[in-house]
VEXZA-612437 format. One line per 10 residues: their letters; for each residue x, y, z of C-alpha. Coordinates in Angstrom, 3 decimals. Layout:
N
A	X/Y/Z ~ ...
This chain:
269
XXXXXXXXXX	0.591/13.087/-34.710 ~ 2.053/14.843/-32.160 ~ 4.423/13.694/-29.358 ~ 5.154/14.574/-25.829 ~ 7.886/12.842/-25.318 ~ 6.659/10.192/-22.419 ~ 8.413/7.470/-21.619 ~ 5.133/5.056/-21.269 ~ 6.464/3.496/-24.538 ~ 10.415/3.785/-24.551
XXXXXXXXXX	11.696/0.373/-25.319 ~ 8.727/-1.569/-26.928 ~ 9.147/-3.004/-30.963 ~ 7.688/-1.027/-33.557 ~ 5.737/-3.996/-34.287 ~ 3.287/-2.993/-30.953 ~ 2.370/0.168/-32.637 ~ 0.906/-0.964/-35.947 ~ -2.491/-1.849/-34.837 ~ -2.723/0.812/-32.516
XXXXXXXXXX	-1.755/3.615/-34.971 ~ -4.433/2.297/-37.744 ~ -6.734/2.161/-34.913 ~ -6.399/5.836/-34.284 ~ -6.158/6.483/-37.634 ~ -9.523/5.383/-38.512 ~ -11.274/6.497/-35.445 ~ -10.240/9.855/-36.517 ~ -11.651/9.743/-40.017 ~ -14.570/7.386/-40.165
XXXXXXXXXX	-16.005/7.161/-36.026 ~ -18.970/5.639/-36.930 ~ -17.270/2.554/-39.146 ~ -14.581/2.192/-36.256 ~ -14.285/4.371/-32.963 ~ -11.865/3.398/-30.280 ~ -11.363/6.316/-27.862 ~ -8.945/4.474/-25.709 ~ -6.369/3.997/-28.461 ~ -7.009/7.740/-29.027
XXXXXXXXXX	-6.245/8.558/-25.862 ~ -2.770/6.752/-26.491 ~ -1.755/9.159/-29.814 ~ 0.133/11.534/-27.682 ~ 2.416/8.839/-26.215 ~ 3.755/7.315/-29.676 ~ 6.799/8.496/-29.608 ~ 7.636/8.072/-33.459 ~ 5.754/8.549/-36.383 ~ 7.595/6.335/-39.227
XXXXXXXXXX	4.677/3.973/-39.219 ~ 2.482/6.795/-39.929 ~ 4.256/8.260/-42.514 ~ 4.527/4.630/-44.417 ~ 0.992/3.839/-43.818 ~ -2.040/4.169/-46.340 ~ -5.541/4.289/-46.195 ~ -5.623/0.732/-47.039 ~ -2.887/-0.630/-44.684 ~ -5.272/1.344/-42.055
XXXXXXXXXX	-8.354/0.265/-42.836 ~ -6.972/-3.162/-42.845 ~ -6.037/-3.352/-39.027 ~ -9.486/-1.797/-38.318 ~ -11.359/-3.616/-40.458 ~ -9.963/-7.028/-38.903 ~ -10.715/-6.035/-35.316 ~ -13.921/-5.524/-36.388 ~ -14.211/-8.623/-37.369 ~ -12.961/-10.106/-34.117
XXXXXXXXXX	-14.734/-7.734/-32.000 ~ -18.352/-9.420/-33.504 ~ -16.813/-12.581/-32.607 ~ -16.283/-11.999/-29.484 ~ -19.453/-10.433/-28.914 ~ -21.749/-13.627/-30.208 ~ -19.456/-15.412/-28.355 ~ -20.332/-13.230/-25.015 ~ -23.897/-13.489/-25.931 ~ -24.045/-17.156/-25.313
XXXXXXXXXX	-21.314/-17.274/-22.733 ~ -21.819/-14.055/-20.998 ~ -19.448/-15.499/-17.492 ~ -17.311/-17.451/-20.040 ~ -13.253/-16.998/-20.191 ~ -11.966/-14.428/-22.889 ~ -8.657/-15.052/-23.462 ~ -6.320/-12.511/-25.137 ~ -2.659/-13.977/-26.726 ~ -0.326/-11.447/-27.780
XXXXXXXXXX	-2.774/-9.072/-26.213 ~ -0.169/-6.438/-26.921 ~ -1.653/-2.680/-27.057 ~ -4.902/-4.249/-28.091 ~ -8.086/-2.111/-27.080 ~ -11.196/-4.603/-27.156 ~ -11.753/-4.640/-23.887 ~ -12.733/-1.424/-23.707 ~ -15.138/-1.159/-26.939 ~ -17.044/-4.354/-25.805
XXXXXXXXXX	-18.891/-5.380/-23.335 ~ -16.973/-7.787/-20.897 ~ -18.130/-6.855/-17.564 ~ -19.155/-10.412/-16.550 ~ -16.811/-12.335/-18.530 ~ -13.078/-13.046/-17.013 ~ -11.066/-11.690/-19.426 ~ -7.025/-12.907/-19.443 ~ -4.442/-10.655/-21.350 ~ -1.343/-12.671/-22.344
XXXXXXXXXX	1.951/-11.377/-23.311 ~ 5.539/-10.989/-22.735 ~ 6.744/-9.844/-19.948 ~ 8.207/-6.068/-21.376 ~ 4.997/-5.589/-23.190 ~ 2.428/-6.990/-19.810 ~ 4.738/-3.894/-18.183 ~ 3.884/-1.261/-20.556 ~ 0.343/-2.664/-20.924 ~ -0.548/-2.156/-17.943
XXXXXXXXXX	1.335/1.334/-17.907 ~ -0.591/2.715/-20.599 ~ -3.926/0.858/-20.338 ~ -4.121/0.155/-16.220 ~ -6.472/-3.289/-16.392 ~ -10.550/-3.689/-15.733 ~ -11.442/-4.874/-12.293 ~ -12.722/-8.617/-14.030 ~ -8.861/-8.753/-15.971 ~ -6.256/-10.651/-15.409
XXXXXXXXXX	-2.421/-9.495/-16.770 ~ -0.499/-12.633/-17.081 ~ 3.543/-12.381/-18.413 ~ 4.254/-15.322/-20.329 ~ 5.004/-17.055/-23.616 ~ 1.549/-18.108/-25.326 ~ 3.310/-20.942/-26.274 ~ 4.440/-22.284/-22.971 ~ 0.879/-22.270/-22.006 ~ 1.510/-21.466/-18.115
XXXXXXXXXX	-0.431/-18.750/-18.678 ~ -3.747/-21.101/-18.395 ~ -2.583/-22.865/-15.142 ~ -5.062/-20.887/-12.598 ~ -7.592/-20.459/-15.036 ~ -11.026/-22.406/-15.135 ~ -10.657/-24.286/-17.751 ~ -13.900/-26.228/-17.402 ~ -15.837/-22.937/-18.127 ~ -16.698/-21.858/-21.897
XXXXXXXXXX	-13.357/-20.108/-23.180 ~ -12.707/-17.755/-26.208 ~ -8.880/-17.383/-27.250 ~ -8.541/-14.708/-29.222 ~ -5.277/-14.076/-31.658 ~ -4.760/-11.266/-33.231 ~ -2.077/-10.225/-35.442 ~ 0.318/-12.936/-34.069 ~ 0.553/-16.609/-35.379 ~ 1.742/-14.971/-38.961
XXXXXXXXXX	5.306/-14.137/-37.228 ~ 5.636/-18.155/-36.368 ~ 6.271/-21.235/-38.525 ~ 3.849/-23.169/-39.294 ~ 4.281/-26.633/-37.242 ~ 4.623/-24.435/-34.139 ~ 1.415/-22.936/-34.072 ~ -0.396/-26.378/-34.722 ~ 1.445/-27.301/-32.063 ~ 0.620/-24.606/-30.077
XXXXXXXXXX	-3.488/-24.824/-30.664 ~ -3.567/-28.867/-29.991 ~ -1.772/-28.343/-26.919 ~ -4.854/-25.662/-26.349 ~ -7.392/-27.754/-27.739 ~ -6.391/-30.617/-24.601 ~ -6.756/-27.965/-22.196 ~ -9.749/-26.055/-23.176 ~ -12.758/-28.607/-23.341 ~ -15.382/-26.138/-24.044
XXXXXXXXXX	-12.465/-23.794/-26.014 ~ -13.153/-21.755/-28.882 ~ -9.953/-19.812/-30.990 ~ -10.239/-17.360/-33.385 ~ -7.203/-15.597/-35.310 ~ -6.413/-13.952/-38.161 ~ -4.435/-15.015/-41.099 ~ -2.878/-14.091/-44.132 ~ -2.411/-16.294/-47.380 ~ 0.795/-16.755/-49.332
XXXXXXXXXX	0.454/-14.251/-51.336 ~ -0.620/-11.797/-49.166 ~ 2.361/-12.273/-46.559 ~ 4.794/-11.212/-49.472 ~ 2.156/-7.736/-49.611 ~ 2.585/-7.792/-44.958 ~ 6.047/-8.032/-45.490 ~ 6.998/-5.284/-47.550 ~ 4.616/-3.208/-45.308 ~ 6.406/-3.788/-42.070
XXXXXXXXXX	9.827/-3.299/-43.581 ~ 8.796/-0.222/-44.586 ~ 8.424/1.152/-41.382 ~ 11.843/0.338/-40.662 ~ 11.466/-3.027/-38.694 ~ 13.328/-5.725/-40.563 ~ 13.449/-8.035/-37.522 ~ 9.507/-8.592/-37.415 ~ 9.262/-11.080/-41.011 ~ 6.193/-13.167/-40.899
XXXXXXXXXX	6.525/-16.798/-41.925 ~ 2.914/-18.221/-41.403 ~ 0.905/-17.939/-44.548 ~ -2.805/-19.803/-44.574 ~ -4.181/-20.569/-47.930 ~ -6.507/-23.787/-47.100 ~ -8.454/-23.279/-43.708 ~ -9.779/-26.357/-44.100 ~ -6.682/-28.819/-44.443 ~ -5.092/-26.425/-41.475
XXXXXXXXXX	-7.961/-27.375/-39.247 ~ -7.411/-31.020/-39.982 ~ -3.380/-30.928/-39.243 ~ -4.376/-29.515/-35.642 ~ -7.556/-31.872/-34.634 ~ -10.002/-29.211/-34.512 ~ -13.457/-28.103/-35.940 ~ -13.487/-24.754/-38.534 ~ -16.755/-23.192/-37.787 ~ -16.551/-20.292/-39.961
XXXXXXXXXX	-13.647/-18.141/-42.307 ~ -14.599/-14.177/-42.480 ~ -13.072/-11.623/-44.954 ~ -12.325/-8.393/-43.779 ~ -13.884/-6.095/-45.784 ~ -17.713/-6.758/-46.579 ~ -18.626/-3.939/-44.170 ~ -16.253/-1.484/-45.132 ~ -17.211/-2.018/-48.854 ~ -20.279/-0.794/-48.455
XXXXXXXXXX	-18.848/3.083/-47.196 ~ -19.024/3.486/-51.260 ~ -17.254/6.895/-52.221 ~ -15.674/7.722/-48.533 ~ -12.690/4.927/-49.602 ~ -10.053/6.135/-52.329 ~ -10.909/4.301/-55.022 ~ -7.457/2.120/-54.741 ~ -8.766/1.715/-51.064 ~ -11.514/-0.269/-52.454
XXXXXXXXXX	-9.829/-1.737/-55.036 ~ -7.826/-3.130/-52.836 ~ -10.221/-4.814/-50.603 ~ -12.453/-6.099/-52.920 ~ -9.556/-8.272/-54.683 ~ -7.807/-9.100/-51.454 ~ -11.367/-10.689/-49.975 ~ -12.062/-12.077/-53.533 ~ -8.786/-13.547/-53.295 ~ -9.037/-14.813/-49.821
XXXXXXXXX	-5.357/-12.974/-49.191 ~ -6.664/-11.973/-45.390 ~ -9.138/-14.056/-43.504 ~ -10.528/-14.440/-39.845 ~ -10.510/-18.018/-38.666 ~ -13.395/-19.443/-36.446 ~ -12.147/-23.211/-34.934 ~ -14.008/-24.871/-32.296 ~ -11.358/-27.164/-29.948
C-alpha cells in the first residue's frame, strides 16, 4: 500500500482503519463480491501499514463480508422507507453511503468529535447528510431529528468495545425515542471475541479490547424490551466463491457461521 504522507489521517486510532483497509483489500481482489471505490480512493492516505501486514484473507473477508450484510439491510429497509431516517453510530470511516442508494433518505453520521473532523476531511458529506459530533450514548445526537418518521440505526463494528449493561441501556433509551425505529448491529459471541481480540492486538493497538460478547440473541432482545426480527451470518454469500477463498479462508467461515461466533442482529424498537 503505498503512502503519501497526508495529514488527512494524523491523529485518528488504529482502530478507524480496520474496516477501511479490509474494505480496500477486497475491492482489490474480488470487485464483483465487494467493490467500494470510495474506500479505494482513501488507500493513499493510510499512513501505516501494520494492519495490513497482520491481516489475512479471512480477517478481510470478514469486515467485507459483514458490511455486506448490513448494506442489504439497509437497502430492504430503503425499499419500504425510501424518505425514512438512516442513522449511522460510530459512523467512523464507514463508506455505505456511497455504495447505496440514499438519495431520498436523511441519512445522520454519528461520531466523536476527532473522528466527525477527519470524516468529513476525507469523505466531504452528501447534500441529504447530516455530520453530528457526539457520544452515541448521550443520545443528543437525535434531538433535531424527526423522530416520528421510519428510522434505521445502523451499528457497525461498535457495541463489542462496551459492556454489556451499557449498550442495553443505550438501545432502550433508543427504543423510547424512535417509535417507528429499527437497529441493526453486529456482534460477536464469546468465543469469537477471544479470536477479535488477538486480531486487534496484533496490529499493535492494545487499548481497543472488546468486552461485549453475544451468544443468545434472543434472551439479549428480551433484557432491552425489543423485538429480534432476524440474526444473519456473515458468510453464506461468500461461501459460495468456491476455489477463489484459501481453503483455511473457507474453513474458517464455514465453522465460525456454523458456530454462530459472528452474527448480524435485526431488532425492531
Amino acid at each position: 500500500m503505498s503512502r503519501t504522507g497526508n495529514d488527512v489521517f494524523n491523529g485518528v486510532a488504529d482502530t478507524l482503519y480496520i474496516p477501511l483497509v479490509s474494505r480496500i483489500y477486497v475491492s482489490k481482489r474480488f470487485p464483483d463480491f465487494f467493490y467500494d471505490e470510495k474506500a479505494l480512493s482513501l488507500e493513499k492516505y493510510i499512513p501505516s501499514d501494520a494492519i495490513e501486514k497482520n491481516s489475512s484473507e479471512y480477517t478481510c473477508m470478514a469486515s467485507a463480508c459483514r458490511q455486506r450484510v448490513m448494506d442489504r439491510k439497509i437497502r430492504e429497509f430503503l425499499a419500504k422507507n425510501p424518505e425514512g431516517n438512516v442513522v449511522f453510530l460510530g459512523a467512523g470511516l464507514e463508506t455505505a453511503s456511497s455504495r447505496i442508494d440514499m438519495k431520498k433518505a436523511k441519512v445522520y453520521q454519528v461520531d466523536l468529535p476527532d473522528v466527525i473532523a477527519v470524516r468529513e476531511k476525507a469523505l466531504g458529506r452528501m447534500e441529504n447528510e447530516m455530520l453530528i459530533a457526539g457520544d452515541l450514548f448521550a443520545l443528543d445526537w437525535a434531538q433535531d431529528m424527526d423522530r416520528s418518521l421510519p428510522t434505521l440505526l445502523s451499528v457497525s463494528g461498535v457495541y463489542q468495545y462496551f459492556h454489556e449493561e451499557r449498550i442495553i441501556q443505550n438501545i432502550r433509551a433508543m427504543k423510547k425515542l424512535f417509535p417507528k425505529g429499527e437497529l441493526i448491529f453486529d456482534a460477536t459471541n464469546s468465543d469469537g471475541l477471544k479470536f477479535t481480540n488477538k486480531f486487534v492486538q496484533k496490529t499493535g493497538n492494545l487499548d481497543a479490547m472488546m468486552y461485549f460478547g453475544l451468544d443468545d440473541p434472543e434472551e439479549f432482545c428480551r433484557k432491552c424490551g425489543t423485538e429480534l426480527v432476524s440474526v444473519s451470518g456473515f458468510y453464506a454469500d461468500a461461501l459460495k466463491m468456491k476455489g477463489r477463498l484459501k481453503v483455511m479462508t473457507r474453513v474458517f467461515m464455514y465453522f465460525t457461521d456454523k458456530w454462530k461466533r459472528v452474527m448480524v442482529v435485526h431488532v425492531r424498537l
